[in-house]
Structures are given as C-alpha cells and as structure tokens.
C-alpha positions in Angstrom: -5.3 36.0 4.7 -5.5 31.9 4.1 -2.8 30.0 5.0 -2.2 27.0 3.3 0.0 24.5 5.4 1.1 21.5 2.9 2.0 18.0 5.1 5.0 16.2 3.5 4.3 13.2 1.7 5.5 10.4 4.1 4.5 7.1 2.3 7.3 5.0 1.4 7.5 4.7 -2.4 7.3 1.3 -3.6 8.3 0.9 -7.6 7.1 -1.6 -9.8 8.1 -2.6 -13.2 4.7 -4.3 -13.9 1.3 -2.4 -14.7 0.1 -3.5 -11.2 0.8 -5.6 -8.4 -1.6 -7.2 -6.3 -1.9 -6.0 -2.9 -0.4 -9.5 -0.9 2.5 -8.7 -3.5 2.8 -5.4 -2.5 3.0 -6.0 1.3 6.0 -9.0 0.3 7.7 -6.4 -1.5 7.7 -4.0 0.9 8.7 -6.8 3.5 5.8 -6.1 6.4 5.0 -9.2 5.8 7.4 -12.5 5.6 4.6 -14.9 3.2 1.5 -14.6 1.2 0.0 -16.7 4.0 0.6 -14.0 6.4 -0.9 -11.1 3.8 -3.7 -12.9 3.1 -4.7 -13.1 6.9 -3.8 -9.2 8.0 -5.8 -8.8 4.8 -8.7 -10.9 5.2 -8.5 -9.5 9.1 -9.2 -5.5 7.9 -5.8 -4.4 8.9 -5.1 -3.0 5.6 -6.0 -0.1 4.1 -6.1 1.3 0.0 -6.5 4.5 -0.8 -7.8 5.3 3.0 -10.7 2.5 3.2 -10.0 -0.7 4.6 -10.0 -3.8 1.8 -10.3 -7.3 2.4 -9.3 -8.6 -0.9 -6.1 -10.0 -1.1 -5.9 -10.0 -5.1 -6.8 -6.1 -5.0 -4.3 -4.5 -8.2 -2.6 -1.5 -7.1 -1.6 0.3 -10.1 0.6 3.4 -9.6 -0.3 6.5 -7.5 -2.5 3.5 -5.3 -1.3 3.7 -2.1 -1.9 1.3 0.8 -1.2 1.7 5.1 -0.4 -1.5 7.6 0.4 -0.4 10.8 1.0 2.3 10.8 3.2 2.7 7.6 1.8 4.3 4.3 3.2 2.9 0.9 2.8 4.9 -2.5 2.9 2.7 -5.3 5.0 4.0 -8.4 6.4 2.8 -11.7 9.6 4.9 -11.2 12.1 6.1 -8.1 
C-alpha cells in the first residue's frame, strides 16, 4: 500500500492585476521590504529565492504561479484571490 501525504500549500498569495511584476515589486508589495533600495540589495545579496533557486536579478518578471521565498516566507504569485 502507497501512502501519499499531500503538504498544505503555505505561500502567501500575492495578486496582481498586471501580466507580471518584477521581483523588487513583488517583495514592496508584499511589504518584506520597506524600498526598492533595500530589494535590490537582499537581492543582489542571494537572499532571495524564485521557483526554489536563488536569483540575483532584481528586474526578474514573476508572472503568475511564480513563486518567490525571503526569510523564511514563501509568496505565490496569482492574478486572482
């Protein structure tokens, strides 16, 4: 017998009414960060991570079902609630 044990989804959903948003967006939206300044640096730093590998470009587009992690949190990005 197989047992199949499903995790719940835990990201925080993050909805846009755009196509994309870029990544330093994304973390202002989600307010982990207070500035672009301070993105750009925990970017540029390889604190960040999209779709589980770390990314170092700020101007990355996350486009819906993307999802990106900063300490510890997990955001899903989504075009609807």
């Amino acid at each position: 017998m197989k047992v199949v044990v499903k995790k719940k989804d835990s990201a925080q959903k993050l909805v846009i009414q755009t196509e994309f948003i870029k990544l330093e967006s994304a973390m202002k939206l989600a307010n982990i960060v207070p500035s672009g300044g301070s993105a750009k640096l925990e970017i540029q730093e390889g604190y960040v991570t999209v779709n589980g590998e770390i990314c170092t470009m700020r101007g990355k587009k996350l486009y819906p079902g993307d999802r990106f992690a900063f300490d510890g949190d997990e955001y899903l990005i989504c075009n609807e609630a």
